[in-house]
ZAMI-472296 format. One record per residue (C-alpha): residue number from 1; residue in three letters; x, y, z; chain. Coordinates in steps of 0.02 Angstrom, whole numbers. Layout:
BEGIN
<node seq="NUM" type="ALA" px="X" py="Y" pz="Z" mol="A"/>
...
//
This chain:
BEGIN
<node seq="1" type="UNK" px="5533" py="735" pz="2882" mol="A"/>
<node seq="2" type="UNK" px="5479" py="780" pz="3079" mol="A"/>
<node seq="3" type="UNK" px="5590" py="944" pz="3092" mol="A"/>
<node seq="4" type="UNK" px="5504" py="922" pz="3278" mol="A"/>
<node seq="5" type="UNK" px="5575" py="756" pz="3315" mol="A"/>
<node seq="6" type="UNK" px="5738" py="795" pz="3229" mol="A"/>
<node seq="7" type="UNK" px="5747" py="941" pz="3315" mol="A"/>
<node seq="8" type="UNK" px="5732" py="841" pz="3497" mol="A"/>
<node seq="9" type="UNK" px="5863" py="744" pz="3462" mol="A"/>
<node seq="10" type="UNK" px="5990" py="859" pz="3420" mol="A"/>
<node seq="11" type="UNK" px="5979" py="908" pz="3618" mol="A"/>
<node seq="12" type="UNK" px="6058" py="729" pz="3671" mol="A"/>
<node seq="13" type="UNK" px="6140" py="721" pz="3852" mol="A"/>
<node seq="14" type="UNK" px="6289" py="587" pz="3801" mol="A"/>
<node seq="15" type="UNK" px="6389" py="509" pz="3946" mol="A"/>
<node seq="16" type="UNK" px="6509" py="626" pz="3903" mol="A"/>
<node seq="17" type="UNK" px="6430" py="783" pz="3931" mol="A"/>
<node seq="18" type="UNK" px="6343" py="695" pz="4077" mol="A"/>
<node seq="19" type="UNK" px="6513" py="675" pz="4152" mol="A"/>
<node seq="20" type="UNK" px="6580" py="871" pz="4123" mol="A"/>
<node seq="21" type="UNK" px="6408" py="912" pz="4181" mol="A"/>
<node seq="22" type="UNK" px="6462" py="821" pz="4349" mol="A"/>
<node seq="23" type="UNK" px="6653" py="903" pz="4324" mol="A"/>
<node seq="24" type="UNK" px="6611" py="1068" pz="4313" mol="A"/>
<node seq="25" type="UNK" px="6504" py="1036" pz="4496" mol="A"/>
<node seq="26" type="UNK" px="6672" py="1004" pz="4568" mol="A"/>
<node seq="27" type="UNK" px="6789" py="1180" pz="4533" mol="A"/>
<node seq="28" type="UNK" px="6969" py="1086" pz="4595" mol="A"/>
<node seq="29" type="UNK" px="6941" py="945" pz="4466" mol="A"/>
<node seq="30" type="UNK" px="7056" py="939" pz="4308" mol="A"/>
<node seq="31" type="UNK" px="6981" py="818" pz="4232" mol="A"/>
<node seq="32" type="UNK" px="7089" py="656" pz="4250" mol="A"/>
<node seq="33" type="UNK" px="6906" py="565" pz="4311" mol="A"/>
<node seq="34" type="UNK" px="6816" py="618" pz="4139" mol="A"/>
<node seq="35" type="UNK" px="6958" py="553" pz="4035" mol="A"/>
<node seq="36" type="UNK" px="6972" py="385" pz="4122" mol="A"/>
<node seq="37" type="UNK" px="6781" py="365" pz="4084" mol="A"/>
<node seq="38" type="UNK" px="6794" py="403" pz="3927" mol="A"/>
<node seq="39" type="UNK" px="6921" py="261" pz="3904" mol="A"/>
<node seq="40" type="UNK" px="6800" py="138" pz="3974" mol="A"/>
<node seq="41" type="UNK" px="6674" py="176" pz="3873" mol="A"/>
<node seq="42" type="UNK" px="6777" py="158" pz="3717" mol="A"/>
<node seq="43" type="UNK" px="6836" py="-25" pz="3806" mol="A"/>
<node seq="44" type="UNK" px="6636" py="-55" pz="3800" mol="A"/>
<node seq="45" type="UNK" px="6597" py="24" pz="3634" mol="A"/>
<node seq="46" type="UNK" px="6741" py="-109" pz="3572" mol="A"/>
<node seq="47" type="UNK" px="6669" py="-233" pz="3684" mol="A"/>
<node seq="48" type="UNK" px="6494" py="-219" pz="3614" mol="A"/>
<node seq="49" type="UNK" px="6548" py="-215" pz="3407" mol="A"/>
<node seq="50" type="UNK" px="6641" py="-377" pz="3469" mol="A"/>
<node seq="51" type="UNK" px="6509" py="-481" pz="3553" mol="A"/>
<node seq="52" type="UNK" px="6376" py="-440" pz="3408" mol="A"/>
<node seq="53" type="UNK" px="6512" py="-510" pz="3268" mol="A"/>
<node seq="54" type="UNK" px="6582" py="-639" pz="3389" mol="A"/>
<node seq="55" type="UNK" px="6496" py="-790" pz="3297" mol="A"/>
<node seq="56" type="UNK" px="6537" py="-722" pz="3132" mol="A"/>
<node seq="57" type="UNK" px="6728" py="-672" pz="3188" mol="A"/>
<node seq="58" type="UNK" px="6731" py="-851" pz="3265" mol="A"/>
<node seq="59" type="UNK" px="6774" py="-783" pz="3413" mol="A"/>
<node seq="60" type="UNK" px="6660" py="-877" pz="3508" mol="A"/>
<node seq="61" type="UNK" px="6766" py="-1053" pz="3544" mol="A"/>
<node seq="62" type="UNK" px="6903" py="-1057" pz="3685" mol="A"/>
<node seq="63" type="UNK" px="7055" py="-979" pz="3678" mol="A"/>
<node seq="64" type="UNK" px="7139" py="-1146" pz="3745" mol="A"/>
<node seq="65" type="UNK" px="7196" py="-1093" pz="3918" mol="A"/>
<node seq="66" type="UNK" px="7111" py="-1080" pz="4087" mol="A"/>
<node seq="67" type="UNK" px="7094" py="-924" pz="4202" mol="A"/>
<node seq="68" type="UNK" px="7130" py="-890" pz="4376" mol="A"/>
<node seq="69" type="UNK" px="6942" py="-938" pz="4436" mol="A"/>
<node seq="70" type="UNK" px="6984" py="-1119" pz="4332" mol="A"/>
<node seq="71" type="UNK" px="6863" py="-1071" pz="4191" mol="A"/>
<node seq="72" type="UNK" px="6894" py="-1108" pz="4029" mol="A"/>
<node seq="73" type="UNK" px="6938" py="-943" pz="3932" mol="A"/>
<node seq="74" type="UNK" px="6840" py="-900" pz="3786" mol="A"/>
<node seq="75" type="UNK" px="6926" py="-791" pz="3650" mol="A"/>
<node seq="76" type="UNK" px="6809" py="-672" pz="3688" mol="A"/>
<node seq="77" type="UNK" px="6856" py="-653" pz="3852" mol="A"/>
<node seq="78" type="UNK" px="7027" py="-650" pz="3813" mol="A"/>
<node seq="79" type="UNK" px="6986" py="-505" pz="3704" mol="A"/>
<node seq="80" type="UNK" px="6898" py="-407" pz="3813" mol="A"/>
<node seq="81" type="UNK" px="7038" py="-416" pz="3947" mol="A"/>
<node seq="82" type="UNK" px="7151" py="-360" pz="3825" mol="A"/>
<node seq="83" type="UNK" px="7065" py="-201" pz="3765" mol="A"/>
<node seq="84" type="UNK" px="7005" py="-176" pz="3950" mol="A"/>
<node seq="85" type="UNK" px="7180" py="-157" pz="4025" mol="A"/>
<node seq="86" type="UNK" px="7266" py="-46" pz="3857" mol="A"/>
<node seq="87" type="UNK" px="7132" py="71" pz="3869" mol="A"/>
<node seq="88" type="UNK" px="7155" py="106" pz="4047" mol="A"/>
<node seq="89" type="UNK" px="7343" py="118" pz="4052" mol="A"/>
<node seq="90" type="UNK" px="7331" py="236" pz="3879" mol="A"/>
<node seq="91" type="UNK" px="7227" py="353" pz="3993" mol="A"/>
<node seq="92" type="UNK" px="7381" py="377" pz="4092" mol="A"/>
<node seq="93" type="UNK" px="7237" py="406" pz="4232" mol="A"/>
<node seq="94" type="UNK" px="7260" py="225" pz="4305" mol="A"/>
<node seq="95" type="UNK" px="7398" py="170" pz="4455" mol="A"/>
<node seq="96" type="UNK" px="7342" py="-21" pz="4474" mol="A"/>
<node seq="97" type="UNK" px="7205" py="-142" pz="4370" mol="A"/>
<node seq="98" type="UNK" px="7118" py="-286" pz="4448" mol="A"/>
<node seq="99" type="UNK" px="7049" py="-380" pz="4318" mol="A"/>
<node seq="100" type="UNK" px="6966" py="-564" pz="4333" mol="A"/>
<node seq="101" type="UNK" px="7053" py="-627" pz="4206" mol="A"/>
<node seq="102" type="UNK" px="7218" py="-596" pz="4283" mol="A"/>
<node seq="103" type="UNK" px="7308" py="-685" pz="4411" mol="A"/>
<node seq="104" type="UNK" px="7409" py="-549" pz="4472" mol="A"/>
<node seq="105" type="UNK" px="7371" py="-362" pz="4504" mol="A"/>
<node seq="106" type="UNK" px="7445" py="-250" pz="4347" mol="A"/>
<node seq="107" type="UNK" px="7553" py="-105" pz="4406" mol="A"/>
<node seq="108" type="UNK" px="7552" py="28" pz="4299" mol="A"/>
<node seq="109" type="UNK" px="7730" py="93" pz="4222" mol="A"/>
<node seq="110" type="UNK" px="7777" py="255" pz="4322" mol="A"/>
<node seq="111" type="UNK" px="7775" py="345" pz="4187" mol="A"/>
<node seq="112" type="UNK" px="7612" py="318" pz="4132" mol="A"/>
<node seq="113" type="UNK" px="7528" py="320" pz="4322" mol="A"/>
<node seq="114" type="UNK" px="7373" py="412" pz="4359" mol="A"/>
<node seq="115" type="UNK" px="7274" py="418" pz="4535" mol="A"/>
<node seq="116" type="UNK" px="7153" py="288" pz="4508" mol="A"/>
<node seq="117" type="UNK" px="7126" py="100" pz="4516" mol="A"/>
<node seq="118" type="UNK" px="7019" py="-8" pz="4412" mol="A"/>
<node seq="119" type="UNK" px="6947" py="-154" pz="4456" mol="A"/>
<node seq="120" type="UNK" px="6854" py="-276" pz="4323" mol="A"/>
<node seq="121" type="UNK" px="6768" py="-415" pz="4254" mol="A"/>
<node seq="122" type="UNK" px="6787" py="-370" pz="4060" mol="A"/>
<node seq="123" type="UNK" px="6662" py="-493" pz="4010" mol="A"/>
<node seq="124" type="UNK" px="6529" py="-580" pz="4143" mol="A"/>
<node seq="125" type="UNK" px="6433" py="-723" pz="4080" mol="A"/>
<node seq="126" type="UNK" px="6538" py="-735" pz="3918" mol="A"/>
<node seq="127" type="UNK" px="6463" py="-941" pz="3923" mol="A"/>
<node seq="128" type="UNK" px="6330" py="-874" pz="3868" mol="A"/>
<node seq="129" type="UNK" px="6383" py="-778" pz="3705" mol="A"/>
<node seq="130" type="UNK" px="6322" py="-932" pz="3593" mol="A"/>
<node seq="131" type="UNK" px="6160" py="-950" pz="3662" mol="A"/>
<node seq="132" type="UNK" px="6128" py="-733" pz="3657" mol="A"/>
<node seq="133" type="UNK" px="6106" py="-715" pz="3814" mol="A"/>
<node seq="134" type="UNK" px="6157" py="-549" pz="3878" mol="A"/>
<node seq="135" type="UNK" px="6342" py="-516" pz="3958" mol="A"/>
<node seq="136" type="UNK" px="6431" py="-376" pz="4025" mol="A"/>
<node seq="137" type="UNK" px="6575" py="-288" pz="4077" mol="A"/>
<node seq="138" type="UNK" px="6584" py="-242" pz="4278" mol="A"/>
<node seq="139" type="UNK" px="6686" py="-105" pz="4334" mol="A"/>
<node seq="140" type="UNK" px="6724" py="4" pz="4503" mol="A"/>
<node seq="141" type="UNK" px="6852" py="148" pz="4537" mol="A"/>
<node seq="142" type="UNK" px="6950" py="183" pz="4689" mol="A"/>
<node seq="143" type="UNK" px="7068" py="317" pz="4744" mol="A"/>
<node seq="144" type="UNK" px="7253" py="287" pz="4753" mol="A"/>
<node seq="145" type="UNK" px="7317" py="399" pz="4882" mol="A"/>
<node seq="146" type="UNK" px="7522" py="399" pz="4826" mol="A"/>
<node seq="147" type="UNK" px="7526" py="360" pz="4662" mol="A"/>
<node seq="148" type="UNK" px="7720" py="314" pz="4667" mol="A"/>
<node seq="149" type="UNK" px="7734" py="239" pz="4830" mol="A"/>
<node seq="150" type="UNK" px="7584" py="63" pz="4780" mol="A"/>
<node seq="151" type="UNK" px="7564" py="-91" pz="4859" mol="A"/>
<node seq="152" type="UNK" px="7413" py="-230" pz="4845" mol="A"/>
<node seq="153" type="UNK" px="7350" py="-127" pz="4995" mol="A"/>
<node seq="154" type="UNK" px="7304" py="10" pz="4899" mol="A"/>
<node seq="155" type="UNK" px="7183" py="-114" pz="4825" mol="A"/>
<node seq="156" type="UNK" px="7105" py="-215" pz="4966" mol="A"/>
<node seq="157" type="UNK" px="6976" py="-53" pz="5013" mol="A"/>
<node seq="158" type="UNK" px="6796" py="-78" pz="5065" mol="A"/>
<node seq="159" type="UNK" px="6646" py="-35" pz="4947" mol="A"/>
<node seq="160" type="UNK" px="6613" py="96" pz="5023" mol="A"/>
<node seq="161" type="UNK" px="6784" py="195" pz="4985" mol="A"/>
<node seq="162" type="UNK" px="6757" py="179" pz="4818" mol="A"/>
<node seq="163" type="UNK" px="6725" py="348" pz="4701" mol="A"/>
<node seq="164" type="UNK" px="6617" py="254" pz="4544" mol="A"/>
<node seq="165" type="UNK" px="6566" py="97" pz="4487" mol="A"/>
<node seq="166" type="UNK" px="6461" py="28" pz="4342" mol="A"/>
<node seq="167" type="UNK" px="6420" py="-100" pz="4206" mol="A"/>
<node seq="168" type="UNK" px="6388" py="-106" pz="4017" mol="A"/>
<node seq="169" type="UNK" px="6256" py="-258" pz="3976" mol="A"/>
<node seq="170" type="UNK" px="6296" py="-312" pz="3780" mol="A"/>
<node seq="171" type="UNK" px="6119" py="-381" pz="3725" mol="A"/>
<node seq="172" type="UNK" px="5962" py="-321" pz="3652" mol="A"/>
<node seq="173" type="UNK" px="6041" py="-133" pz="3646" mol="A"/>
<node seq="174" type="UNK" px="6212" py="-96" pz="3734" mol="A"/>
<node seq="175" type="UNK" px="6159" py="-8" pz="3893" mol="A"/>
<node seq="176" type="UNK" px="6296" py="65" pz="4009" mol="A"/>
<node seq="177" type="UNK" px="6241" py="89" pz="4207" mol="A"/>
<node seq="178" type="UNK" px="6360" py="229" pz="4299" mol="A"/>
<node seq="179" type="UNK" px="6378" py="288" pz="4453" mol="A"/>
<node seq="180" type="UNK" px="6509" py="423" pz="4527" mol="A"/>
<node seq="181" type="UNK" px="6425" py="425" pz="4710" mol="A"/>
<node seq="182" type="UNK" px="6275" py="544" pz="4649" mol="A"/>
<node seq="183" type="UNK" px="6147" py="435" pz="4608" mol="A"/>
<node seq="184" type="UNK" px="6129" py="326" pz="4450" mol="A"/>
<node seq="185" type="UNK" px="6116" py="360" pz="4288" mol="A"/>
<node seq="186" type="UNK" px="6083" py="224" pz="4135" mol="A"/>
<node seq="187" type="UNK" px="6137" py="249" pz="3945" mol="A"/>
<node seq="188" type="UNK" px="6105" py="181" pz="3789" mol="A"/>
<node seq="189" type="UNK" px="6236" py="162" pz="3655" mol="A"/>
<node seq="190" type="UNK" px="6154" py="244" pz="3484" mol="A"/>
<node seq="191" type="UNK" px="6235" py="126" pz="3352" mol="A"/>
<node seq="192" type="UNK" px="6186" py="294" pz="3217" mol="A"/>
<node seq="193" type="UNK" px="6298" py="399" pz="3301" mol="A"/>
<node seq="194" type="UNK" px="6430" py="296" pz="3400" mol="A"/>
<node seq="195" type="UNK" px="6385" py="387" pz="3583" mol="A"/>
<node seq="196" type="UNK" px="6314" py="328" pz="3728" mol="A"/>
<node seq="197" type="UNK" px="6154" py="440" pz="3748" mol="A"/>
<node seq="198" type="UNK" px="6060" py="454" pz="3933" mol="A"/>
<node seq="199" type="UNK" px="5901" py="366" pz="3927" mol="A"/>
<node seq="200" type="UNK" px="5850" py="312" pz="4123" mol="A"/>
<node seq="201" type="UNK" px="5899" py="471" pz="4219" mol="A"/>
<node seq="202" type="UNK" px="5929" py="451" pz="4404" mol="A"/>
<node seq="203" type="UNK" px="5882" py="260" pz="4440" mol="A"/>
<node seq="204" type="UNK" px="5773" py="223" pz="4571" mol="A"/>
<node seq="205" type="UNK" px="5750" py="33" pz="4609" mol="A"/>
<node seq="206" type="UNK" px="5563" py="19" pz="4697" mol="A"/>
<node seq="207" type="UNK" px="5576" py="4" pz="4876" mol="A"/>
<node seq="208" type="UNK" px="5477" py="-171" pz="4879" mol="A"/>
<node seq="209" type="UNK" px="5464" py="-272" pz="4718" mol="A"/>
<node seq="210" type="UNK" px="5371" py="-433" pz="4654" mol="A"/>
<node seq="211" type="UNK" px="5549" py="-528" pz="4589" mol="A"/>
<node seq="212" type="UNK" px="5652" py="-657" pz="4670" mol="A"/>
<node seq="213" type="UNK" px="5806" py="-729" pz="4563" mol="A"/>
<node seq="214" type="UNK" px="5918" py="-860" pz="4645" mol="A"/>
<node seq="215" type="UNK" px="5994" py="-1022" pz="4568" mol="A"/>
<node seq="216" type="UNK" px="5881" py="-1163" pz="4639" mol="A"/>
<node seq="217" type="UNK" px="5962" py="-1291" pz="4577" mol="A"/>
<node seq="218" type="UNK" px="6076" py="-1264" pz="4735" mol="A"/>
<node seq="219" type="UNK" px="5908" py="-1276" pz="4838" mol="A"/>
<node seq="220" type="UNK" px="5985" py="-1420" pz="4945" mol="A"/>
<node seq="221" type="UNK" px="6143" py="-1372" pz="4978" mol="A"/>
<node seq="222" type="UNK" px="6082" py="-1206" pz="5055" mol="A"/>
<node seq="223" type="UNK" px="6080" py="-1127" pz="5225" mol="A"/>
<node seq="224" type="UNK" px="5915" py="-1117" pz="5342" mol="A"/>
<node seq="225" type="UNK" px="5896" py="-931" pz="5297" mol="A"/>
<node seq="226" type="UNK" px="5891" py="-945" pz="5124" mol="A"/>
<node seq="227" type="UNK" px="5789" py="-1094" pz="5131" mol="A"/>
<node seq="228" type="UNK" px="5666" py="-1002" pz="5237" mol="A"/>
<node seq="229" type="UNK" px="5678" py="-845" pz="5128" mol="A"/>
<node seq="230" type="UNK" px="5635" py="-916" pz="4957" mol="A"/>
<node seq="231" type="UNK" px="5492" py="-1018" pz="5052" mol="A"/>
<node seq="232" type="UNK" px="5408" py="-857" pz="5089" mol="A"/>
<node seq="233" type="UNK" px="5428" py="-785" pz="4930" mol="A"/>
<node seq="234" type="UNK" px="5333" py="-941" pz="4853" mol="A"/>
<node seq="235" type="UNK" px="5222" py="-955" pz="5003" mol="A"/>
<node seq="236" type="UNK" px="5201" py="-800" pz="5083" mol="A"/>
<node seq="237" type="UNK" px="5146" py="-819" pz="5252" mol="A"/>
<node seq="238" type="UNK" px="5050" py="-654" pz="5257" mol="A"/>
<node seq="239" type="UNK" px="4889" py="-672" pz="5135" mol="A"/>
<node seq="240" type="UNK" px="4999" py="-572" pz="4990" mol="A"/>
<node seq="241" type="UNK" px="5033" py="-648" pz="4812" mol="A"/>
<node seq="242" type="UNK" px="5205" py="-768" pz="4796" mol="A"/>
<node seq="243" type="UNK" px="5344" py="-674" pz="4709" mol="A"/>
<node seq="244" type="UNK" px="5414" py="-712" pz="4517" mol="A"/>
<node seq="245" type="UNK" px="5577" py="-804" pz="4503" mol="A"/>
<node seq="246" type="UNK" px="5674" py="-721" pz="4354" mol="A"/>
<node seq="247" type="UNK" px="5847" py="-798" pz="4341" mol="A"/>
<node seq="248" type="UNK" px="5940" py="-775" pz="4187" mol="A"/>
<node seq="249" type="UNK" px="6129" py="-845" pz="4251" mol="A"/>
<node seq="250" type="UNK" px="6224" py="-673" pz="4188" mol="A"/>
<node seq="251" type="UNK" px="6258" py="-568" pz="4329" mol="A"/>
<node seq="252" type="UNK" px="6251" py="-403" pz="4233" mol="A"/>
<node seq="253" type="UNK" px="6063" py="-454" pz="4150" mol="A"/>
<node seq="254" type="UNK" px="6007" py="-497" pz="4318" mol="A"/>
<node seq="255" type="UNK" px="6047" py="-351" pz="4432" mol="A"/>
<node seq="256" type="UNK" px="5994" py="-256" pz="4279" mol="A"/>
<node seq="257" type="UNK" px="5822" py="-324" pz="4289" mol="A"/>
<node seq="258" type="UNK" px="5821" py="-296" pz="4479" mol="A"/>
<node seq="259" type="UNK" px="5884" py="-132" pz="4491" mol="A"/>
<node seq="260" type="UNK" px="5740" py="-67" pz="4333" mol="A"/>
<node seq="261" type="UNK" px="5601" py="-182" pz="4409" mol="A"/>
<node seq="262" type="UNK" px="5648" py="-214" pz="4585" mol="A"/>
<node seq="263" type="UNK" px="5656" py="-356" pz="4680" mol="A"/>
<node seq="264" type="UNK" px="5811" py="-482" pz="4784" mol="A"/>
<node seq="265" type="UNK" px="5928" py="-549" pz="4665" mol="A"/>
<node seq="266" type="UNK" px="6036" py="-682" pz="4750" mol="A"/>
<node seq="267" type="UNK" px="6211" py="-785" pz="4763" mol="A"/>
<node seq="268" type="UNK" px="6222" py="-863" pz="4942" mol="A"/>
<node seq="269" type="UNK" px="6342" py="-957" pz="5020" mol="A"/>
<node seq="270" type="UNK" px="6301" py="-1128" pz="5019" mol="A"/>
<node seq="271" type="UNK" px="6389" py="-1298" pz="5073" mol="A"/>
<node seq="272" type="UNK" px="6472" py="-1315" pz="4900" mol="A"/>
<node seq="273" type="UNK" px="6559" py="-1147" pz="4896" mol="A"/>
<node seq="274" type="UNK" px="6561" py="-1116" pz="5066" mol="A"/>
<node seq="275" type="UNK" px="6632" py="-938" pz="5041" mol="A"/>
<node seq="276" type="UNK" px="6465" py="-898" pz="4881" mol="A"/>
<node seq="277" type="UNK" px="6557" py="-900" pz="4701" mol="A"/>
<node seq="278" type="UNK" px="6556" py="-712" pz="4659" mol="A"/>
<node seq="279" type="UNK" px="6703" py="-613" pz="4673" mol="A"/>
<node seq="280" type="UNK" px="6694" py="-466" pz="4789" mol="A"/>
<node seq="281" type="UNK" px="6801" py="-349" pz="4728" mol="A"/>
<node seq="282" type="UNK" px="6755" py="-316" pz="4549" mol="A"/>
<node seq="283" type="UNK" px="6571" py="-404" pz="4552" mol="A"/>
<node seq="284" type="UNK" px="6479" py="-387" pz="4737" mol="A"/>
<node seq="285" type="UNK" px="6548" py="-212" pz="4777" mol="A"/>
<node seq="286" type="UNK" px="6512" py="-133" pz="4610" mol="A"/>
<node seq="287" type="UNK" px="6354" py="-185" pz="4624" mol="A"/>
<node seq="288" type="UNK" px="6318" py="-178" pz="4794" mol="A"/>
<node seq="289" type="UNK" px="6371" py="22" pz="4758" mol="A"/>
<node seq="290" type="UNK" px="6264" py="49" pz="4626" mol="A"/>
<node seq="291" type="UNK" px="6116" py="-54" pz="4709" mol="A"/>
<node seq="292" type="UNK" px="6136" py="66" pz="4862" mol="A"/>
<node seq="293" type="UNK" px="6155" py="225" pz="4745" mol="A"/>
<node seq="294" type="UNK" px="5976" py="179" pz="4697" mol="A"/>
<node seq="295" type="UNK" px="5907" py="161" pz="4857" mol="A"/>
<node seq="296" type="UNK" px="5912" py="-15" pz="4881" mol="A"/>
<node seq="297" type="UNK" px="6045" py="-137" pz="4987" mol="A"/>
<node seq="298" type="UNK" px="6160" py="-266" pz="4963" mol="A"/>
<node seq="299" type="UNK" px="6203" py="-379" pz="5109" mol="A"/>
<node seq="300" type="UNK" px="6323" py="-531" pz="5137" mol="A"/>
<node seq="301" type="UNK" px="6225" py="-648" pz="5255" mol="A"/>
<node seq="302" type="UNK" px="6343" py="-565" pz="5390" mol="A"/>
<node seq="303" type="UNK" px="6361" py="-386" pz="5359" mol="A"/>
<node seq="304" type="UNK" px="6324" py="-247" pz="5228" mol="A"/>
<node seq="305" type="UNK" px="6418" py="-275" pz="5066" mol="A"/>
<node seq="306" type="UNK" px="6530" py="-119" pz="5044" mol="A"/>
<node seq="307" type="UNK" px="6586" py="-109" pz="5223" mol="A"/>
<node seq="308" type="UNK" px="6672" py="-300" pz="5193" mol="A"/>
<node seq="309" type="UNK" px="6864" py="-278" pz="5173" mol="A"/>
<node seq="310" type="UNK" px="6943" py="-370" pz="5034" mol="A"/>
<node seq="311" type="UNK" px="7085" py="-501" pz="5095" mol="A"/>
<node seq="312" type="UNK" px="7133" py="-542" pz="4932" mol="A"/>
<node seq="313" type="UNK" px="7089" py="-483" pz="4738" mol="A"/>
<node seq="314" type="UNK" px="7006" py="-630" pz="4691" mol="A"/>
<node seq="315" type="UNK" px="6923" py="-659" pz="4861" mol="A"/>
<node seq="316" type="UNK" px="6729" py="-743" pz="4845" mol="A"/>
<node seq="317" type="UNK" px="6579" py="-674" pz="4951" mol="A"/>
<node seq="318" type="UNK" px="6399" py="-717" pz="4952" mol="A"/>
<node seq="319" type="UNK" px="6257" py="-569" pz="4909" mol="A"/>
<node seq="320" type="UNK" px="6089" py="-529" pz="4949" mol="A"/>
<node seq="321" type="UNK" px="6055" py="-368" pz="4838" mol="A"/>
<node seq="322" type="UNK" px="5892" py="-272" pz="4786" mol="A"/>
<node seq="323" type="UNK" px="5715" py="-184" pz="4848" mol="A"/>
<node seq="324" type="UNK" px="5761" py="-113" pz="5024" mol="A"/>
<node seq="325" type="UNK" px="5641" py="-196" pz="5111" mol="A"/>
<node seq="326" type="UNK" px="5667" py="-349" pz="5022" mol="A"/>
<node seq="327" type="UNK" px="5855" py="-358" pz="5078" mol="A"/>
<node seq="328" type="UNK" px="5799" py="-285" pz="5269" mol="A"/>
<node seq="329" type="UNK" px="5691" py="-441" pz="5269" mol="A"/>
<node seq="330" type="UNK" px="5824" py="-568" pz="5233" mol="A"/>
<node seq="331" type="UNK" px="5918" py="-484" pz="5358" mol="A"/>
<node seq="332" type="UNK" px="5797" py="-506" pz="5480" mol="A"/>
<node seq="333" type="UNK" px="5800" py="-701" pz="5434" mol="A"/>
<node seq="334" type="UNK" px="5961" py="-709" pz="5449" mol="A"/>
<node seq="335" type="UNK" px="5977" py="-622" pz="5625" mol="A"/>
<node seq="336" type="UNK" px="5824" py="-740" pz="5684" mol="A"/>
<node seq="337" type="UNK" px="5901" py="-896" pz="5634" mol="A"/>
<node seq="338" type="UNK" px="6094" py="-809" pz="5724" mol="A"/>
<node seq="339" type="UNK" px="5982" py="-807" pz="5878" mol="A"/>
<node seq="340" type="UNK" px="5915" py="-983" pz="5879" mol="A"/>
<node seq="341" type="UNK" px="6071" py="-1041" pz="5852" mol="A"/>
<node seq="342" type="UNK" px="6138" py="-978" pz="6019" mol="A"/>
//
């Protein structure tokens, strides 16, 4: 036995001890944050023991009805929102949820209200469970200011008011993504001992990268600045090698990749969905937050990502998110073809 090795890894920082570790940095808080993170990462730890027996369970087939977006729900879906939304009201931390598989916002019972509002997709890219591609669960925290006096207002907030966002990616390992506004921080779940155990301390995403990921089979029904965009990436104009295209379809696997590797991952608007097919809320801000909490940007086609206000919870927006300079030179695209236009 390596009494040397075993020895290292009795000094494990788990998310848990991560998060008192950022507690204790603040001396008025009591704690309410660290026990609503705790109940999403139980939501995930049941997430991910779900998704790995889903074909055995035979959870993987639909449930039968369709969701708010029109998909088809798949049980697994289904299940996900279900353990999502009673793990955050039994944390008696949470005032509103937001999830995507809900129609309607879910107000919390009174008596069971906490400061905070969640807002989720419990399981992105669950189409892909049968073919193992990896999913994930999106999340991002706000601030509720009067807990007893709520409205869909307290909801509708820009990116940039909110206190923590994240993912957990269910594939190869279960790796959960987190940030509370001070950087982020990436775990992995240790199936040995059940805990979520810090393995890619304070992400930085490279300030330039080599990776472009965009659907092209919606090459023709995009605008001039995209079009011009992914031209120079396969054809750069200035003597240096053509970018990669990486695109896997999940959300979560995708700004995964690009936030670890760098690079422009991308959902424009185009003349089919006019308004892009993400949903801003509880896909483009969380990860426009965490993209920016590594260094990089995220960026609408109009305006940065976590300064758009939400009009409604299920409201669509397009996304340009990544390298900094990769995003700053889609911008510039985007302001050259503004001005040629005018």
């Amino acid at each position: 036995m390596d009494h040397a090795a075993e020895a290292h890894r009795t000094d494990l920082m788990t998310i848990t001890r991560h998060v008192l570790n950022e507690q204790s940095k603040h001396p008025e808080a009591r704690g309410a944050f660290t026990i609503l993170l705790n109940h999403i990462v139980l939501g995930c730890k049941f997430v991910c023991s779900a998704v790995s027996k889903a074909g055995l369970a035979k959870l993987i087939g639909l449930a039968g009805e369709t969701n708010v977006q029109g998909e088809e729900q798949k049980k697994m879906d289904v299940l996900s929102n279900e353990v999502f939304v009673k793990a955050l009201i039994s944390s008696g931390q949470t005032s509103i949820l937001i999830s995507e598989e809900d129609e309607e916002a879910t107000f919390v019972d009174p008596s069971k209200r906490g400061r905070y509002i969640v807002v989720f997709d419990p399981l992105d890219g669950s189409s892909n469970i049968d073919c193992g591609v990896s999913i994930g669960t999106i999340f991002g925290i706000y601030m509720v200011e009067h807990k007893d006096d709520l409205s869909l207002e307290d909801v509708l907030q820009p990116g940039e008011k909110m206190v923590a966002a994240g993912y957990c990616m269910y594939g190869s390992s279960c790796t959960l993504v987190l940030s509370t506004g001070n950087g982020v921080n990436g775990f992995t779940l240790d199936p040995s001992l059940g805990e979520f155990i810090l393995t890619h301390p304070n992400i930085k995403i490279p300030k330039k990268g080599k990776i472009y990921s965009i659907n092209e089979g919606n090459a023709k029904n995009w605008d001039k600045a995209t079009a011009k965009y992914v031209e120079n990436c396969k054809f750069p104009k200035d003597g240096s090698s053509p970018k990669s295209l990486r695109y896997i379809g999940s959300m979560v696997a995708d700004v995964h990749r690009t936030l670890l590797y760098g690079g422009i991952f991308m959902y424009p608007a185009d003349k089919k969905s006019p308004n892009g097919k993400l949903r801003l809320l509880y896909e483009v801000i969380p990860m426009s937050y965490l993209m920016e909490q590594a260094g990089g940007q995220a960026f609408t086609g109009k305006q940065r990502a976590l300064e758009l206000v939400p009009n409604n919870i299920h409201e669509r927006s397009p996304v340009f998110l990544g390298s900094y300079d990769d995003v700053e030179e889609i911008k510039k695209i985007y302001a050259a073809v503004e001005e040629e236009s005018t």
